[in-house]
Legacy VTK file of the C-alpha trace (Angstrom):
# vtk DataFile Version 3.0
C-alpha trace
ASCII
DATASET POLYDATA
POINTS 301 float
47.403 19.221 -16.680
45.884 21.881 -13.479
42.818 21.340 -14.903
42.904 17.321 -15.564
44.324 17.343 -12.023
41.303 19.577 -10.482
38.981 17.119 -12.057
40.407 14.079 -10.694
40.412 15.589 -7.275
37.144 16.838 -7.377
35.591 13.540 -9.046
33.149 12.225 -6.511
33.729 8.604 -7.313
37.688 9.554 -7.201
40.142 9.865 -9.489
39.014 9.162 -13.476
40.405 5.464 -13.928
42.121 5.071 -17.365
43.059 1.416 -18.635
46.212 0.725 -20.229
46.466 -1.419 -22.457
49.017 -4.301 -22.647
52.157 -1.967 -20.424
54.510 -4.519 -20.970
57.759 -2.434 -21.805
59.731 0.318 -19.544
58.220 3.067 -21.020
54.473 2.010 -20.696
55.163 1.557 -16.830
57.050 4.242 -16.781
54.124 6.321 -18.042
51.740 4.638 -15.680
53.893 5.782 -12.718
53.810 9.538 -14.371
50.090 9.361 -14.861
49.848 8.498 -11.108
52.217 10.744 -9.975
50.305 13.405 -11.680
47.363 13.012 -9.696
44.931 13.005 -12.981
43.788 9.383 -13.101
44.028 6.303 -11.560
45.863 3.435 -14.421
44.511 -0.260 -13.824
47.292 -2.277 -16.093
45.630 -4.623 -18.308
47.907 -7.434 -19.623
49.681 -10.793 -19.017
50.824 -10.373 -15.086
54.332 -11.851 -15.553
55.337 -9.665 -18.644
53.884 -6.196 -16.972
55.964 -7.460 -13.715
59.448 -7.941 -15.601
58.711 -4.180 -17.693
58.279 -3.016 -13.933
61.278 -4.104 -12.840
63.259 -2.833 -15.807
61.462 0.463 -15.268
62.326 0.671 -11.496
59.442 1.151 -10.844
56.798 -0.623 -7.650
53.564 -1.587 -9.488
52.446 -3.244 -6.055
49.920 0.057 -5.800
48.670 -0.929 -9.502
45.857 -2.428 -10.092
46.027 -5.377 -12.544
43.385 -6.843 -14.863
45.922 -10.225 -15.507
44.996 -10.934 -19.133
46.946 -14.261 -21.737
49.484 -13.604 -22.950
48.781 -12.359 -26.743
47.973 -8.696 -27.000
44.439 -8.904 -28.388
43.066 -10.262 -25.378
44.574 -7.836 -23.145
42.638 -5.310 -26.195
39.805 -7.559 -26.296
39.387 -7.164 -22.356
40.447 -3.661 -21.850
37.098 -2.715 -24.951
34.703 -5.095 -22.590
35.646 -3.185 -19.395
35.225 0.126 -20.990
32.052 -0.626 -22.470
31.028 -1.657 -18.978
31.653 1.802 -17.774
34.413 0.168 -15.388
36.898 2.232 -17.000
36.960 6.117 -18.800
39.496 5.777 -21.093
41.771 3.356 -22.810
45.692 4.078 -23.372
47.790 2.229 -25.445
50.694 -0.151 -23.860
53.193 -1.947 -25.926
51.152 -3.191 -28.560
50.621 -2.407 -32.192
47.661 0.275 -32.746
45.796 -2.203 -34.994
45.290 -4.686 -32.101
44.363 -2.035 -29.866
42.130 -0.395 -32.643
40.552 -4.189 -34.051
39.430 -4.171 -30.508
37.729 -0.783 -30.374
35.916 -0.607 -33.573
34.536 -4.772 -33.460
30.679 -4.232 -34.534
29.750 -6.553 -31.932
32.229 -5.712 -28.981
33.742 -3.086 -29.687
33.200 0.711 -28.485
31.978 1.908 -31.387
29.503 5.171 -30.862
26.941 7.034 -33.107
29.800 8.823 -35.937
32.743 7.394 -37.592
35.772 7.216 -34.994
38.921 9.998 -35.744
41.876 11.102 -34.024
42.810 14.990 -33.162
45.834 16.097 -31.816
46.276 19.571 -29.610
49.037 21.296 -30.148
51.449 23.968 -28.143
53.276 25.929 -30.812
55.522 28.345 -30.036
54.851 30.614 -32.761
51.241 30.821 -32.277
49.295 32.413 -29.566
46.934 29.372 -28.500
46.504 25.941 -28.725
45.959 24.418 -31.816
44.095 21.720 -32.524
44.681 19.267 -35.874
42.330 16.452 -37.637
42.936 13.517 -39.070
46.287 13.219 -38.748
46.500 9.236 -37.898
43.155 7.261 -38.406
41.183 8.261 -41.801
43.352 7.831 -45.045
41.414 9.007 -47.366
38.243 10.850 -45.886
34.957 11.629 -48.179
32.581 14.220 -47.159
30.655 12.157 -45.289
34.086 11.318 -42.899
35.151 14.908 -42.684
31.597 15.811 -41.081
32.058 13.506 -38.579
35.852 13.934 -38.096
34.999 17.686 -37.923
32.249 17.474 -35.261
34.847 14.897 -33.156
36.969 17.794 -33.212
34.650 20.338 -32.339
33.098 18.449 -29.440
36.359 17.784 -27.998
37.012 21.700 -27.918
34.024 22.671 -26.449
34.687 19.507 -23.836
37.688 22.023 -22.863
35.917 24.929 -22.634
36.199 26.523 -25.916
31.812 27.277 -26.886
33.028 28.844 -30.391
36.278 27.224 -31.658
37.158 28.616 -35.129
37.711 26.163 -37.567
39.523 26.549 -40.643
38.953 23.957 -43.445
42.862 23.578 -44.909
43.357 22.536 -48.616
46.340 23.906 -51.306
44.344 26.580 -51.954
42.025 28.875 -50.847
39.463 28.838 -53.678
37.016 26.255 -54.896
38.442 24.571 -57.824
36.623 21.357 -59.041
40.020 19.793 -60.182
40.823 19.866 -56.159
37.865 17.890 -54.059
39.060 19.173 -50.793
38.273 22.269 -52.016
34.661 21.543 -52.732
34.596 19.295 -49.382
35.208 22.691 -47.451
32.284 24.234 -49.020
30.060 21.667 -48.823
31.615 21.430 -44.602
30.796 25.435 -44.593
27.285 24.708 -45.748
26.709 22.247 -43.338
27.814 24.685 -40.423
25.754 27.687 -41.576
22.718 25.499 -41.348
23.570 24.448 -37.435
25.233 21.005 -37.572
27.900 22.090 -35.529
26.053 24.919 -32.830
28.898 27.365 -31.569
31.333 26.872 -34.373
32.594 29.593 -36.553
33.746 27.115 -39.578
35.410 28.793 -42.877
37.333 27.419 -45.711
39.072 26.551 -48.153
42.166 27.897 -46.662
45.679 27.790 -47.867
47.863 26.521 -44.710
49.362 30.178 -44.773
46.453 32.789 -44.749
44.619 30.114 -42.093
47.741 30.471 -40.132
48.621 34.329 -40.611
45.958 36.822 -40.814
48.099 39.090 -42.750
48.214 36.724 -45.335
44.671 36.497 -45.490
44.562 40.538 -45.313
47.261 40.729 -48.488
44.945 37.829 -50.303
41.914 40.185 -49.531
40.292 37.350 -47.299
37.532 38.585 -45.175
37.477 35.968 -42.347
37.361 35.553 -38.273
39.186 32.272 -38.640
42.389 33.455 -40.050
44.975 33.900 -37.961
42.845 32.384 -34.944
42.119 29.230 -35.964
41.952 26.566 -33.177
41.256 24.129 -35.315
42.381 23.019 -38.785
40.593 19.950 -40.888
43.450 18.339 -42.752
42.475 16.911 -46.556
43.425 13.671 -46.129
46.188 11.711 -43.917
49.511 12.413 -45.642
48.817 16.103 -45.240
47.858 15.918 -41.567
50.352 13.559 -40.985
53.345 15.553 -42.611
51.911 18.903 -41.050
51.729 17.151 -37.611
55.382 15.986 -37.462
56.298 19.005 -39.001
54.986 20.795 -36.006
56.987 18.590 -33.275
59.924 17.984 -35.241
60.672 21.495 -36.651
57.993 23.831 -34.734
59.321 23.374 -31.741
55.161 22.043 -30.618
54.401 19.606 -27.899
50.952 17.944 -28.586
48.407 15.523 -26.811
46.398 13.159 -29.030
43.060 11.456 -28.732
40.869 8.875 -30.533
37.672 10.302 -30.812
34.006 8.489 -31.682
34.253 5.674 -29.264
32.409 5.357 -26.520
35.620 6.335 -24.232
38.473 8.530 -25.758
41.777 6.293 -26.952
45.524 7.310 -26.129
47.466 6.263 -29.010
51.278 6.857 -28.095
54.309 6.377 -30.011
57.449 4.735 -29.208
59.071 8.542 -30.403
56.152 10.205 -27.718
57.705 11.949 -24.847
56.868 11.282 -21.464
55.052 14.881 -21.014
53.122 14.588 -24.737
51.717 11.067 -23.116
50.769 12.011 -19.953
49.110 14.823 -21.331
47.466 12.882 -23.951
45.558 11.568 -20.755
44.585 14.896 -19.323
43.073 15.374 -22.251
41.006 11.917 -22.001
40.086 13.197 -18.438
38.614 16.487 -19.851
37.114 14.799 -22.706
35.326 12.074 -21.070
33.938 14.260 -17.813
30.255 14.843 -18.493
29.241 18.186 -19.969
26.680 20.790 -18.412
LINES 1 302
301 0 1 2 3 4 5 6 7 8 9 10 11 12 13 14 15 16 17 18 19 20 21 22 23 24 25 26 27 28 29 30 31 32 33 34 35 36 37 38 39 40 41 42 43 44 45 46 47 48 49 50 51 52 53 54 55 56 57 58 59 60 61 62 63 64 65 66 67 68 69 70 71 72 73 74 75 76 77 78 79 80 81 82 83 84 85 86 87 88 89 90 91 92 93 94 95 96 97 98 99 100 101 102 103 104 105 106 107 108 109 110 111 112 113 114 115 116 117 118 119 120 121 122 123 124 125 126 127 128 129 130 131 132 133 134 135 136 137 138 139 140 141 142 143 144 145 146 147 148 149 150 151 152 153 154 155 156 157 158 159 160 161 162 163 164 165 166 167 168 169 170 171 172 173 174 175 176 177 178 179 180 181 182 183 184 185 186 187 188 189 190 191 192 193 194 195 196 197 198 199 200 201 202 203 204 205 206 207 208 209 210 211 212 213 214 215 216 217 218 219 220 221 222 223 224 225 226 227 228 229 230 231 232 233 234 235 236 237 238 239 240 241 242 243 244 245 246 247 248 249 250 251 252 253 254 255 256 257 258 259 260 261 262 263 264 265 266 267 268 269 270 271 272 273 274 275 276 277 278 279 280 281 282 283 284 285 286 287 288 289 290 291 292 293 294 295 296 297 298 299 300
């Protein structure tokens, strides 16, 4: 959040200016005041003007200082609108309001309008665990199902690129599977070596990348030490490539709901980063979801 915040205030062309998408509920406008009140980006409310006004005033909260991009009133156009600004550079990053993710996402990854970029588009989530000594980053957790090889490359250098975007020149990136051998009867398994490969021949310049890992000797390095693992990624990962969704997905609530972890999630692969928020998000994971999009989406030296 201090850096997101040092960012915006040092941005020559002010504050980063994030769109969300459809805010027609309490806790969309409710966000948008945070956001503000944060001082990390500037939210222009895209949406049907009448139906953001009545979520404003069950929020309590003035939207007079809000820009508004008055949309119809059916959620894909306020999507539909909110992809055209962004890929007109008007706006950095795109957060979603009060509608479902798949009109918000139909809208981002249209082959003709959409923002798709040059790799297939993924989600990563940073975590804040309490139990581990950094933050800790997780993908796919929420967009790719079932990922093949091809997927995982791209999901992996998302990931990557969105560490490095933070400051991090040589995350360490443990490939996770149920074990940590390669067993043909288990594809993840041959997915991380193939993923290794790949980074020993440069496709990902400043990673350390290492796998198959169980979750619990990529997690503990003593459990790598008892399983006679010689790695630098155990125990110091800072990022972990799930198999497939229902692992990431399980591990991710697993984190918030038993961990103790706060997280802040992006859509990664578009031209701009996407906030995807929950209904069950708390204020603080949303509003940093959007520092993150500010860090993300700055240029890079």
């Amino acid at each position: 959040m201090e850096r997101a915040r040092a960012v915006a205030q040092g941005a020559a062309g002010g504050a980063p200016v994030i769109g969300l998408v459809y805010p027609c509920d309490a806790l969309a406008i409710d966000a948008a005041a945070r956001i503000a009140g944060a001082g990390i980006a500037r939210p222009v409310l895209i949406g049907p003007r009448d139906a953001i006004l009545r979520a404003a005033e069950a929020a309590q909260v003035d939207v007079s200082a809000f820009e508004i991009e008055a949309t119809g009133d059916a959620a894909p156009e306020a999507a539909a609108r909110a992809t055209a600004l962004a890929r007109d550079g008007v706006l950095g990053a795109l957060m979603k309001g009060s509608l479902h993710t798949d009109e918000l996402m139909a809208a981002v990854v249209n082959k003709a309008t959409g923002l798709r970029g040059d790799t297939r588009i993924s989600h990563a989530f940073v975590f804040d665990l309490p139990r581990y000594p950094k933050l800790l980053a997780l993908a796919d957790c929420v967009v790719n199902i079932a990922p093949d090889l091809k997927t995982k490359r791209d999901i992996l250098g998302n990931a990557v690129r969105l560490l490095q975007s933070l400051g991090l020149q040589q995350p360490h990136v443990g490939i996770v599977a149920a074990v940590e051998t390669v067993n043909p009867a288990i594809p993840a398994t041959l997915d991380a070596q193939a993923l290794v490969q790949m980074a020993r021949e440069g496709h990902w310049p400043g990673a350390v990348v290492e796998g198959p890992f169980g979750f619990d000797n990529v997690i503990s390095a003593e459990a790598a030490r008892i399983k006679k693992m010689d790695s630098r990624v155990a125990g110091a990962a800072d990022l972990l490539l799930m198999p497939d969704l229902n692992a990431g997905n399980m591990l991710y609530k697993s984190f918030n709901y038993i961990g103790g972890g706060d997280c802040a999630g992006l859509v990664l692969g578009a031209r701009v980063p996407v906030v995807l928020t929950s209904r069950a998000d708390s204020l603080a994971s949303r509003v940093a979801s959007v520092a993150l999009a500010v860090l993300a989406s700055r240029p890079q030296a």
